[in-house]
Biotite code that builds the C-alpha atoms (Angstrom):
import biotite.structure as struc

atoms = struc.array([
    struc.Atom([98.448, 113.396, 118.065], chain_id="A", res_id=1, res_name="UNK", atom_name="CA", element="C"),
    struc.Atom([94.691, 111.986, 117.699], chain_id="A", res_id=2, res_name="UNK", atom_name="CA", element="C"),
    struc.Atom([92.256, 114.609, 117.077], chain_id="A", res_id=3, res_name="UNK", atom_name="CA", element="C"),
    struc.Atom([90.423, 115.703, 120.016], chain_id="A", res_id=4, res_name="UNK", atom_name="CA", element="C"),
    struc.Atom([86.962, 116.473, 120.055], chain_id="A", res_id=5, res_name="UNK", atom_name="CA", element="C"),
    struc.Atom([85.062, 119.929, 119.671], chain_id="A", res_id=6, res_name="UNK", atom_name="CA", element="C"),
    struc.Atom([85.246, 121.932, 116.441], chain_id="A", res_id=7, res_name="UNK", atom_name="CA", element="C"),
    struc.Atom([88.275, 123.733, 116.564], chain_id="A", res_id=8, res_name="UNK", atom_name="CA", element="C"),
    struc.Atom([90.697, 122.363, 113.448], chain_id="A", res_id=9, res_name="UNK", atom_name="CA", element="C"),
    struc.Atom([93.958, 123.346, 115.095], chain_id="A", res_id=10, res_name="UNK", atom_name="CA", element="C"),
    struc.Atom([93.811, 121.913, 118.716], chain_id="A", res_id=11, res_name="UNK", atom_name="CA", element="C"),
    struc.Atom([97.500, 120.353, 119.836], chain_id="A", res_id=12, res_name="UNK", atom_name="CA", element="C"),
    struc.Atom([98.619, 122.046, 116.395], chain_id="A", res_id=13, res_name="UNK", atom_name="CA", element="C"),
    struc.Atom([99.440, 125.761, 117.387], chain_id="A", res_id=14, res_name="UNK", atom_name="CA", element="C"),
    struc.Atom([102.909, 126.509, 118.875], chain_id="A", res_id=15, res_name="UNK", atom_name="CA", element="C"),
    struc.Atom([103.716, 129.758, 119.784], chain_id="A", res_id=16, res_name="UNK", atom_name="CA", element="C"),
    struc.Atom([106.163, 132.071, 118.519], chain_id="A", res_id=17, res_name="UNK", atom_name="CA", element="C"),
    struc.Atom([107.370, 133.770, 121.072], chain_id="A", res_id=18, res_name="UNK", atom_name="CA", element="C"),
    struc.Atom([107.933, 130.730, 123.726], chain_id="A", res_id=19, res_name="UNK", atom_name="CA", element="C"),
    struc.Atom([107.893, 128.080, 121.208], chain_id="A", res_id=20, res_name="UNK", atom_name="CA", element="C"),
    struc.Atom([105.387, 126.587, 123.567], chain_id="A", res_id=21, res_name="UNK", atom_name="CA", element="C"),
    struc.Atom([102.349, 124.633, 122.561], chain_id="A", res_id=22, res_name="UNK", atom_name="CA", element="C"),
    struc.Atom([98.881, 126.746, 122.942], chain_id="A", res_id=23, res_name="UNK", atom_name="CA", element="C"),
    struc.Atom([96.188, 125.047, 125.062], chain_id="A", res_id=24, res_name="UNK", atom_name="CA", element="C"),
    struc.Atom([92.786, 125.260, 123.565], chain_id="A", res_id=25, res_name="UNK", atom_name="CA", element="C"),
    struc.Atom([89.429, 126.136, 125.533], chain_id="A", res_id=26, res_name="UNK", atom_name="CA", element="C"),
    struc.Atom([85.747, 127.072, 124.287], chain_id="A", res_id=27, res_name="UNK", atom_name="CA", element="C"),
    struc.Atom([83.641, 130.243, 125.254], chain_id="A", res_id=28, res_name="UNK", atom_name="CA", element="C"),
    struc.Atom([80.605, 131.976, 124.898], chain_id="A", res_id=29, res_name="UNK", atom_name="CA", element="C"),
    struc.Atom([77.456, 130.747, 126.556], chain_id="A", res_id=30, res_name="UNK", atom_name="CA", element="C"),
    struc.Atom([77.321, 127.325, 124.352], chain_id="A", res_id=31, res_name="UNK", atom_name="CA", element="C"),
    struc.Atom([80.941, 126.630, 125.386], chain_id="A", res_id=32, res_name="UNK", atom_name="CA", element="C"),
    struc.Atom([81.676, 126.162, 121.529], chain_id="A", res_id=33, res_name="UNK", atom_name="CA", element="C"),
    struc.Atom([83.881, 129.227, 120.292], chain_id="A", res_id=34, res_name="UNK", atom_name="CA", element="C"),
    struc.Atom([87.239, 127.964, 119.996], chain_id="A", res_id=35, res_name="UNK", atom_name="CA", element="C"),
    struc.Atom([89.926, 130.408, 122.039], chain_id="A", res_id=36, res_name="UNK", atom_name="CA", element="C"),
    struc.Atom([93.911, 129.310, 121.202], chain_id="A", res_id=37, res_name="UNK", atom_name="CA", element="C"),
    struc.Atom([96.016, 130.891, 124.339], chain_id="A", res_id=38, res_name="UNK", atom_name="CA", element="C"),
    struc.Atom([99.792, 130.670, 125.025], chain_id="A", res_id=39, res_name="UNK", atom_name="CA", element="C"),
    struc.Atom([99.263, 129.752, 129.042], chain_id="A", res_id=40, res_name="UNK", atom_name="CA", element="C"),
    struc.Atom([102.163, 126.869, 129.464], chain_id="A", res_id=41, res_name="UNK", atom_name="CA", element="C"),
    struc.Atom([104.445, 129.316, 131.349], chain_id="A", res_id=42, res_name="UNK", atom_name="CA", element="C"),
    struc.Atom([102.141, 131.011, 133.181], chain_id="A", res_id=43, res_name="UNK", atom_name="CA", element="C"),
    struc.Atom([100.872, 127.649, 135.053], chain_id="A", res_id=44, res_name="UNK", atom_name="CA", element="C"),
    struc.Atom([104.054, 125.707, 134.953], chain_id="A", res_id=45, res_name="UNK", atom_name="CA", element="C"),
    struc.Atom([106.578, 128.808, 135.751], chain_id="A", res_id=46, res_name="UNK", atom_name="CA", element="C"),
    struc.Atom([104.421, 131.877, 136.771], chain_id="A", res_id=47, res_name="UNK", atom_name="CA", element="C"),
    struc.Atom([105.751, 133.860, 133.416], chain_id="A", res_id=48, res_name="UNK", atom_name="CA", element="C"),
    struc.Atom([103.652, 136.287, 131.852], chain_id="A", res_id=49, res_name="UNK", atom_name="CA", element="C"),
    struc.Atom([100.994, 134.818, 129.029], chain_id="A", res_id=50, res_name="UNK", atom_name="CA", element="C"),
    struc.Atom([101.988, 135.143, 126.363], chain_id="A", res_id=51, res_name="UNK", atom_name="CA", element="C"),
    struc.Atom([99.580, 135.155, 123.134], chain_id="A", res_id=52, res_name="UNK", atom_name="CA", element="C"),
    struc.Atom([95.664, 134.670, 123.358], chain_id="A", res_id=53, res_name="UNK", atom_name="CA", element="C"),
    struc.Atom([93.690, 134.525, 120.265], chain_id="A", res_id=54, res_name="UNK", atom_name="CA", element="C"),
    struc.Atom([90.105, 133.557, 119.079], chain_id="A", res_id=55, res_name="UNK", atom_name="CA", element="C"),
    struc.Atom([89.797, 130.759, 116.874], chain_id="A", res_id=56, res_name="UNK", atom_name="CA", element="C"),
    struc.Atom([87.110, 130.757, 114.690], chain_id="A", res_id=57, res_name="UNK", atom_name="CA", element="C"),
    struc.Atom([88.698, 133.568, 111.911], chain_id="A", res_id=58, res_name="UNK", atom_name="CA", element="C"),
    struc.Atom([91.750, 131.209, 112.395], chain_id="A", res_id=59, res_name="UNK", atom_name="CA", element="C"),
    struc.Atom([90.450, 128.500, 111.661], chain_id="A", res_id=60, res_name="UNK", atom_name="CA", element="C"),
    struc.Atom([88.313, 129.849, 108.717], chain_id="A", res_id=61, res_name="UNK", atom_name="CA", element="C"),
    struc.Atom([91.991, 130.276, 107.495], chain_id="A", res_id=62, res_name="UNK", atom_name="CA", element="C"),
    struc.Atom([93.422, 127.477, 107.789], chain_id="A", res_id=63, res_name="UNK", atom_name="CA", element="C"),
    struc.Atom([90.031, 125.670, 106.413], chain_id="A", res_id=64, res_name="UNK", atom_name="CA", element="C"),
    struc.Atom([90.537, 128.023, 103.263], chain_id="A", res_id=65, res_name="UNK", atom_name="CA", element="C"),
    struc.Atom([93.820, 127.417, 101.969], chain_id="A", res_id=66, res_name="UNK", atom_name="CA", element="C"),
    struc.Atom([93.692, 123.809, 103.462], chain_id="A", res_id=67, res_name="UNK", atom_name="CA", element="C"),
    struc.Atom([90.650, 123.122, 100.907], chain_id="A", res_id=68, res_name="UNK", atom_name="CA", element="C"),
    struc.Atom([92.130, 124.722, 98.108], chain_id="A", res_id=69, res_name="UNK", atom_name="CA", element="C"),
    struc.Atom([95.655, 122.368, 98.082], chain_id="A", res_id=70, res_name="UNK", atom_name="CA", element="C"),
    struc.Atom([93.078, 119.514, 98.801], chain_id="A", res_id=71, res_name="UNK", atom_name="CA", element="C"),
    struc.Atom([90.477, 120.160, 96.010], chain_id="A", res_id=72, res_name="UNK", atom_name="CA", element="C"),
    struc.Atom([93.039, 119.379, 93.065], chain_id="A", res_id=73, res_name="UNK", atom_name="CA", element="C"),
    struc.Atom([93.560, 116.060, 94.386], chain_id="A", res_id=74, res_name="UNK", atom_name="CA", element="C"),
    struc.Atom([89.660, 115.395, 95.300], chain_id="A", res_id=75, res_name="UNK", atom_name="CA", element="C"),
    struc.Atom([89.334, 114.066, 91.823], chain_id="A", res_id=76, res_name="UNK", atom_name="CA", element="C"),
    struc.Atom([92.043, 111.479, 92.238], chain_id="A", res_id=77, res_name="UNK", atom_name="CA", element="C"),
    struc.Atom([91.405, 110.813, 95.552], chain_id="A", res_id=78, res_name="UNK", atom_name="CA", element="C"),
    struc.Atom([87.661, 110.154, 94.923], chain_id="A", res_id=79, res_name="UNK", atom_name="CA", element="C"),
    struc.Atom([88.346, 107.667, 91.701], chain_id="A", res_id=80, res_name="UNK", atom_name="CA", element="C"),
    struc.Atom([91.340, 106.267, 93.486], chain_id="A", res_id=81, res_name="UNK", atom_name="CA", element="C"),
    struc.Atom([88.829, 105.037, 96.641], chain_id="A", res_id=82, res_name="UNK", atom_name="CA", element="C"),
    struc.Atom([86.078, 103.820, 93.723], chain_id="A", res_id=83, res_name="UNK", atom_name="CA", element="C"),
    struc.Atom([88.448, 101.437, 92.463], chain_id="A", res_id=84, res_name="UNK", atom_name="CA", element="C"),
    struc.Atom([90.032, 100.407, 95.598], chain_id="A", res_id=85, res_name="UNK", atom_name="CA", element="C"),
    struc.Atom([86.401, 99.332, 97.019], chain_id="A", res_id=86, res_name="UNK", atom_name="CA", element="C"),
    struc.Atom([85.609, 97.550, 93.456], chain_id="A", res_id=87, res_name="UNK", atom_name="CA", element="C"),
    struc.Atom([88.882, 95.468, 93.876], chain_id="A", res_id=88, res_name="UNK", atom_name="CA", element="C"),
    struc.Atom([88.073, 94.801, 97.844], chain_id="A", res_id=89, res_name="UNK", atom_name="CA", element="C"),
    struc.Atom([84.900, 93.229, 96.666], chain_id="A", res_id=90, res_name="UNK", atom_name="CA", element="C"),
    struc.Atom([86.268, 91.341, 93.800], chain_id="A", res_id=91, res_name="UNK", atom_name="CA", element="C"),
    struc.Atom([88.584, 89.941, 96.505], chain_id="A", res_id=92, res_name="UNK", atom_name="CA", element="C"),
    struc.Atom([86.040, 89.247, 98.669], chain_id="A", res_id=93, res_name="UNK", atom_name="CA", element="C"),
    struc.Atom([83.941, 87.939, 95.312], chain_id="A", res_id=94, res_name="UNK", atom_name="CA", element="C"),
    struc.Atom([86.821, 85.439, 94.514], chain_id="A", res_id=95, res_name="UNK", atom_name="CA", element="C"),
    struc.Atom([87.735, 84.023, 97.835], chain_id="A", res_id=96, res_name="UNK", atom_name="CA", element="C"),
    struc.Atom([84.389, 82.695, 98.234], chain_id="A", res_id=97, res_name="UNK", atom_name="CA", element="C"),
    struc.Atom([84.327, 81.386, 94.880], chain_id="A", res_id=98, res_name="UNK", atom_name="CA", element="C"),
    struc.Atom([87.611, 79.220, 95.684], chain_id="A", res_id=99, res_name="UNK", atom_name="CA", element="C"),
    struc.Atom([85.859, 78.187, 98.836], chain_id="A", res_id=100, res_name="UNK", atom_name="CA", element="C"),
    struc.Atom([82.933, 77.104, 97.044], chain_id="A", res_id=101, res_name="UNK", atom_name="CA", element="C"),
    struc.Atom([85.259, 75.156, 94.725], chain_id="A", res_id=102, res_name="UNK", atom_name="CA", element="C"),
    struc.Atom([86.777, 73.442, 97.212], chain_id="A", res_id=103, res_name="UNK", atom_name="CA", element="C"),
    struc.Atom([83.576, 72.886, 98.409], chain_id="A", res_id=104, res_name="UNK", atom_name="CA", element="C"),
    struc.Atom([82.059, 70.896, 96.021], chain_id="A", res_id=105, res_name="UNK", atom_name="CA", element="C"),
    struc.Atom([85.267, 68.969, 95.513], chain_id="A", res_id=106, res_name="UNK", atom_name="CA", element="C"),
    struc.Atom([84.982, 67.591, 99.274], chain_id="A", res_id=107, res_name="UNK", atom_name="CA", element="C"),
    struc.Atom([81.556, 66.876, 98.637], chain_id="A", res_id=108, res_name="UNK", atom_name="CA", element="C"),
    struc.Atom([81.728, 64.928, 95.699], chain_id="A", res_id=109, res_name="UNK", atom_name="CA", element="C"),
    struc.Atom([84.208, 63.119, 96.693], chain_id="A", res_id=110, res_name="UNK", atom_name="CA", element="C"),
    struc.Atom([82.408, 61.756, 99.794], chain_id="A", res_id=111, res_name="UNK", atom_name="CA", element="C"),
    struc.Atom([79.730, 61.131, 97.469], chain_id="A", res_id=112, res_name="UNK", atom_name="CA", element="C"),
    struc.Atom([82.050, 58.907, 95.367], chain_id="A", res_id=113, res_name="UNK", atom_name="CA", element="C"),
    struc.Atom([83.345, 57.239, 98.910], chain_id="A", res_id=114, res_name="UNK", atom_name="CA", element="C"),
    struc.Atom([80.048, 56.912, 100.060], chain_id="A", res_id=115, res_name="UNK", atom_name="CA", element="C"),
    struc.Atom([78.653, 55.481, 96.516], chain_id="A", res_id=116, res_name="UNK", atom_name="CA", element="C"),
    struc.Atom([82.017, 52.746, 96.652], chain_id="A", res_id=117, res_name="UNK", atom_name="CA", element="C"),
    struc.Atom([81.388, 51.701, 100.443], chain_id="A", res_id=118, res_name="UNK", atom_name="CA", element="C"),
    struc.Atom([80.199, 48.013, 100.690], chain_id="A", res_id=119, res_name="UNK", atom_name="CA", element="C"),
    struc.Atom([76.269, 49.112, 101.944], chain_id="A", res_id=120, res_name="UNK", atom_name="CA", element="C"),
    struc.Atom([76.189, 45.857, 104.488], chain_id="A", res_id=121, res_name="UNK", atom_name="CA", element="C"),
    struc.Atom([79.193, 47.448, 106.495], chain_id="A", res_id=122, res_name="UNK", atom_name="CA", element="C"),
    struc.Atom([76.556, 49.934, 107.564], chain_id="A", res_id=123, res_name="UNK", atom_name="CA", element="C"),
    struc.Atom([79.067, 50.831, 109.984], chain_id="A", res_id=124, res_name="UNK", atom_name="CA", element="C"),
    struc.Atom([81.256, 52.412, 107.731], chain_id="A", res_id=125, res_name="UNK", atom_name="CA", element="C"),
    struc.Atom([78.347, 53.993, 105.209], chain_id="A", res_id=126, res_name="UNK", atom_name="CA", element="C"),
    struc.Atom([76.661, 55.442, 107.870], chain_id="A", res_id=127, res_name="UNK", atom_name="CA", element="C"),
    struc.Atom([80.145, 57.013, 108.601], chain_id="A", res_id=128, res_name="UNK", atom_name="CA", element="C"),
    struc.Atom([80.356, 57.883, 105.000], chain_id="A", res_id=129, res_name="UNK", atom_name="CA", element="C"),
    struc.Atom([76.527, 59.405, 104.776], chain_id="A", res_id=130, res_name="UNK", atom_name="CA", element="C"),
    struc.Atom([77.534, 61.823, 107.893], chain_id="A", res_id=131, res_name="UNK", atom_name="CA", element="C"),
    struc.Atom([80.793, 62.739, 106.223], chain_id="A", res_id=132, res_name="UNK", atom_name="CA", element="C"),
    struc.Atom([78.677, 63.566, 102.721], chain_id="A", res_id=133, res_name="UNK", atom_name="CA", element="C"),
    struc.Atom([75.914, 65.380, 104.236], chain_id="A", res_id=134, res_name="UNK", atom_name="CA", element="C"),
    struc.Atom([78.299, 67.417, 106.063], chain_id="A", res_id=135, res_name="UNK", atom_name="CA", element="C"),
    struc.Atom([80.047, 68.002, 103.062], chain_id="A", res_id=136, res_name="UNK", atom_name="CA", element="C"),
    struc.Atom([77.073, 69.288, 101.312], chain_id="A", res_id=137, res_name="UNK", atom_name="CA", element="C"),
    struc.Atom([76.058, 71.863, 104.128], chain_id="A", res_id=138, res_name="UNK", atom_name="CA", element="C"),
    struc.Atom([79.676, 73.189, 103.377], chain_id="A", res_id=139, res_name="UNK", atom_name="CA", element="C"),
    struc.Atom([78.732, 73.659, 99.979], chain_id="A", res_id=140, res_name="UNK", atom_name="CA", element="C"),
    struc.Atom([74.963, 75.400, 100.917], chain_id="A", res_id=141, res_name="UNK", atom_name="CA", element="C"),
    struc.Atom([76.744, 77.309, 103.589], chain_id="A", res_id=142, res_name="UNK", atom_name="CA", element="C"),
    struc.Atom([79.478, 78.986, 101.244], chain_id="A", res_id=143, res_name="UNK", atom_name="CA", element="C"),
    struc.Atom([76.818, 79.395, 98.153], chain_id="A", res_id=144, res_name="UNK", atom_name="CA", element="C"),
    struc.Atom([74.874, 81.540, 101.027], chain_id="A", res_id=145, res_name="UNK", atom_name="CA", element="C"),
    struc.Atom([77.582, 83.703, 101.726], chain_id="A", res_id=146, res_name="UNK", atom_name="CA", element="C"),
    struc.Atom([78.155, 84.345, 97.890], chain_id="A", res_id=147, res_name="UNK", atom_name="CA", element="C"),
    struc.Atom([74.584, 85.105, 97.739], chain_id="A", res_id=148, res_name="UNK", atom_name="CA", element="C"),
    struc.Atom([74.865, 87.447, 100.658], chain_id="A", res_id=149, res_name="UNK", atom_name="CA", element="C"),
    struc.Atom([77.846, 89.021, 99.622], chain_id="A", res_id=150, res_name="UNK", atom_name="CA", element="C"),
    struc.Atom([75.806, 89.772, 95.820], chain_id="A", res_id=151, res_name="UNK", atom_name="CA", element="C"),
    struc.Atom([73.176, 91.096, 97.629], chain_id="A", res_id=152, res_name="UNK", atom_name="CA", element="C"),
    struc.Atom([75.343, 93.621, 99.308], chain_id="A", res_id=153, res_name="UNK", atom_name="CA", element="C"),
    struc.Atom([77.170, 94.784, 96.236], chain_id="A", res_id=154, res_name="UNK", atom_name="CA", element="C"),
    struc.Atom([76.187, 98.132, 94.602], chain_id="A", res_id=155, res_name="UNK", atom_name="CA", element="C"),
    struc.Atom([74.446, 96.996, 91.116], chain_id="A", res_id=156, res_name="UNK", atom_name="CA", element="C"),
    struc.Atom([74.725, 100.487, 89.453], chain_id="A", res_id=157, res_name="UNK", atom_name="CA", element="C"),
    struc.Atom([76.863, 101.378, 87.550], chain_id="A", res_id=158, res_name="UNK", atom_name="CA", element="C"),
    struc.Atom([80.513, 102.132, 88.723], chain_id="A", res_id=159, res_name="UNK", atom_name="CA", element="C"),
    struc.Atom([80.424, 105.878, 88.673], chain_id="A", res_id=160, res_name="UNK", atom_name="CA", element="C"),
    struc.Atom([82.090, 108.045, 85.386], chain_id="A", res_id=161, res_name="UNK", atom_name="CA", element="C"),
    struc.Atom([84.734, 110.715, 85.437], chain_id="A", res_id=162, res_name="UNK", atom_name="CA", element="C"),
    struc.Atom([82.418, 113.290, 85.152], chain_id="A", res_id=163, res_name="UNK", atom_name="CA", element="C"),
    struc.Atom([80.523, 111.815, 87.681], chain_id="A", res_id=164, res_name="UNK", atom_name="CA", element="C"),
    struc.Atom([83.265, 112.010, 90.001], chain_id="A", res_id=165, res_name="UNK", atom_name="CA", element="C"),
    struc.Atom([84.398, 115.439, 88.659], chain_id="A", res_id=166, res_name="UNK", atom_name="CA", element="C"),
    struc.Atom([81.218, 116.682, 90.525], chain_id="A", res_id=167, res_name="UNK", atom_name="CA", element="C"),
    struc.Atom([81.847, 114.864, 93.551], chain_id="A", res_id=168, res_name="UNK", atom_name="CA", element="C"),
    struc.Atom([85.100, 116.409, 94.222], chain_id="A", res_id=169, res_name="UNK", atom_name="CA", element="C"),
    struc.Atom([83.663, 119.410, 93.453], chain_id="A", res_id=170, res_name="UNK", atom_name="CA", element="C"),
    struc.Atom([81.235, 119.103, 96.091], chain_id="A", res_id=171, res_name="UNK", atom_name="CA", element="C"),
    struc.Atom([84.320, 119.310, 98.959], chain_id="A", res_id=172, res_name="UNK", atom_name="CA", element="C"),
    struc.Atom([83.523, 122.340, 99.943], chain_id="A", res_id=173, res_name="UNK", atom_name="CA", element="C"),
    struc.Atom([79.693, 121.591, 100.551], chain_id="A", res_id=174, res_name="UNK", atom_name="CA", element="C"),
    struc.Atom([80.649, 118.212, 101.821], chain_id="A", res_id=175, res_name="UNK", atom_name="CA", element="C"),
    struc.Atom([83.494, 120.018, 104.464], chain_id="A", res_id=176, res_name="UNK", atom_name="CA", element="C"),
    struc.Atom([80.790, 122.306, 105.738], chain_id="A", res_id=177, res_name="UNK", atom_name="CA", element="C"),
    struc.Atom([77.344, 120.324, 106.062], chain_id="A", res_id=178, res_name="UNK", atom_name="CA", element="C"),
    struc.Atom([76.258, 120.024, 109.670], chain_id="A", res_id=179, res_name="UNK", atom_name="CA", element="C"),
    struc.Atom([76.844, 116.138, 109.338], chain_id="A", res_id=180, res_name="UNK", atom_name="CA", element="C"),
    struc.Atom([80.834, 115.914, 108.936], chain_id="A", res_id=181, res_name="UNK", atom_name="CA", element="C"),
    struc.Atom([82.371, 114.816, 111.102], chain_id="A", res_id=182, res_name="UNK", atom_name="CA", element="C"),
    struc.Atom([85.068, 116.858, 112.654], chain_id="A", res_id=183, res_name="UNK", atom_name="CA", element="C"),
    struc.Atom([87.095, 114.710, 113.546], chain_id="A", res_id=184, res_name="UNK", atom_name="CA", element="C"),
    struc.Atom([87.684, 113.485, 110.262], chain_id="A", res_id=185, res_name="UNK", atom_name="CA", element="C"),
    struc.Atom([88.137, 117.136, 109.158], chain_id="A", res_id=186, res_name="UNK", atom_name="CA", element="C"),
    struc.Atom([90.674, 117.455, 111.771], chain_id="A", res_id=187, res_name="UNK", atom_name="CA", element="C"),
    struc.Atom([92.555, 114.020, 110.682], chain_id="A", res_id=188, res_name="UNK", atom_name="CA", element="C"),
    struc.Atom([92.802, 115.757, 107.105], chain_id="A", res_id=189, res_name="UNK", atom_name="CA", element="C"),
    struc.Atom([93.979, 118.638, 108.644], chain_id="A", res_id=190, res_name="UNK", atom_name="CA", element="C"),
    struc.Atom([97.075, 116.655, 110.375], chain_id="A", res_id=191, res_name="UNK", atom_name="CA", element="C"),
    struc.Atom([97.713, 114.818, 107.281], chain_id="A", res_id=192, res_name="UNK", atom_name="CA", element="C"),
    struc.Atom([98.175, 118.127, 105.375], chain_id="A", res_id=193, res_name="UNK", atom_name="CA", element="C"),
    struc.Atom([99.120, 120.444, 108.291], chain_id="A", res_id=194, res_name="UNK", atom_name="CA", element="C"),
    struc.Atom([102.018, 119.453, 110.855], chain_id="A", res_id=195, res_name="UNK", atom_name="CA", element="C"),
    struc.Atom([102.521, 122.726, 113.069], chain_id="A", res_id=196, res_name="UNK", atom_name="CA", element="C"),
    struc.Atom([101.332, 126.130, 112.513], chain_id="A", res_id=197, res_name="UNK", atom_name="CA", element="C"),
    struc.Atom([103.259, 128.997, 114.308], chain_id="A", res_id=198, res_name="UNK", atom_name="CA", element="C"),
    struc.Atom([101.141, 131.845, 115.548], chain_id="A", res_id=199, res_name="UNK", atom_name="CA", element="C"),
    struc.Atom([101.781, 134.949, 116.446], chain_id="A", res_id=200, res_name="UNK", atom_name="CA", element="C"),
    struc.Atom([100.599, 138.176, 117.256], chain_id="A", res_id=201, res_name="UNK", atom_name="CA", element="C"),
    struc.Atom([100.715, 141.904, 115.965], chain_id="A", res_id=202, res_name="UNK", atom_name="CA", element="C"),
    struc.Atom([100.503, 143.909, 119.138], chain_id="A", res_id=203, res_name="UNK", atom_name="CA", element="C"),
    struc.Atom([99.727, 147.240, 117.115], chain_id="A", res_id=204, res_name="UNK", atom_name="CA", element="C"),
])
């Protein structure tokens, strides 16, 4: 399912052991913002006893634990693999333009060639002509803008090394816990790595 929102990692990914049920998840404490993972399906739909109840936060400091350490291998990869991947986007972009440009300036010279050919006392026909040039040639301005723009926009450092990178996928850790990430990303890593974690509880 789509990750919901709040912090907790696990919400919609906890099924109970005992009932095989799906835990509900709700937040406590006078913020409304500790995570609490309870087995309460059979209660409200059948009247049966509860059956687990848990807090979340040691959970999910868990989870988050071995979760980062079968990411971090592949942070490396992963973080060169998505450097080349936007490089190539924006040679794609880079070239598509360039093609359009081509074409372009073929259209407009050849209405300049029409235009040059057209007998100039049928000013009918070469005022026709003009308009069909000038057009032409606002193509070609229009497309040499969006080149220009699309320069602009395009980092002019250098692509970054392997070492370079090495440190950014070290960083994972610092990245996963700054105030700024979002966790709803965190929790769409989580359901790419994690599909269903069965819980449990020692009653002694």
């Amino acid at each position: 399912g789509a990750p919901k929102h709040g912090a907790a990692l696990l919400a919609g990914l906890v099924r109970c052991h005992r009932c095989g049920r799906k835990l509900t998840l709700r937040y406590t404490g006078v913020k409304h913002n500790i995570p609490r993972y309870s087995c309460w399906r059979g209660l409200l739909d059948n009247g049966e006893p509860r059956c687990i109840a848990f807090g979340g936060m040691r959970v999910d400091d868990a989870i988050e634990e071995a979760l980062l350490q079968v990411v971090e291998p592949g942070a490396i990869d992963a973080a060169a693999a998505a450097a080349c991947e936007a490089a190539d986007r924006r040679d794609q972009v880079r070239d598509a333009l360039e093609r359009d440009l081509e074409a372009a300036r073929y259209q407009a010279d050849r209405a300049s060639r029409q235009y040059n050919a057209a007998d100039p006392e049928n000013r009918l026909v070469a005022a026709a002509l003009e308009q069909r040039w000038n057009q032409a040639l606002t193509r070609v301005r229009e497309v040499e803008e969006k080149i220009a723009a699309h320069d602009a926009a395009t980092p002019t450092k250098a692509p970054l090394t392997s070492s370079q990178i090495e440190t950014l996928a070290g960083d994972l850790r610092k990245v996963w816990s700054a105030p700024a990430t979002d966790a709803r990303l965190k929790k769409r890593i989580v359901r790419t790595v994690i599909q269903e974690v069965i819980a449990d509880i020692d009653d002694e």
